[in-house]
N, C-alpha and C positions, 0 to 999 in steps of 0.2 A: 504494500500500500504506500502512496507517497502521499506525503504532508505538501500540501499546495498554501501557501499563503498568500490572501490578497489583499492589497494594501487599501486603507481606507481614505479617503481625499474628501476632504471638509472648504468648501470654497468660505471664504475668510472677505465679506464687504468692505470693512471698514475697522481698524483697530481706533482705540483711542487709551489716554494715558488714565491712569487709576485717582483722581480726584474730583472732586465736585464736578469742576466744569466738562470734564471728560464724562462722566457719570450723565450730565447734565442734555449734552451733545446726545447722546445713545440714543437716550432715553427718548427724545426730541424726534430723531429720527427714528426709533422703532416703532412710534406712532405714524409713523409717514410710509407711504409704498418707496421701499431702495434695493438697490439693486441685492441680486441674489445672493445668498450666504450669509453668514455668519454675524454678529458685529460681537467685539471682543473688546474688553476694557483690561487693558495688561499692568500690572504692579512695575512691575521691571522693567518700564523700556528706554 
């Protein structure tokens, strides 16, 4: 038997930085139709 593994691909719209106004941004926009994927607010960037 072989082990097939397939990789998983997450389309990623829009990152933003982890504070209020980035928080602020998302949110703003998750209420709006944007384009496809994800929106992501990152700690670290």
């Amino acid at each position: 038997m072989t082990n097939r593994r397939k990789k998983l691909v997450i389309p990623i719209a829009k990152q933003f930085d982890f504070n209020l106004a980035g928080v602020i941004a998302a949110q703003s926009l998750l209420e709006q139709r944007h384009a496809a994927g994800k929106l992501i607010v990152l700690k670290n960037r």
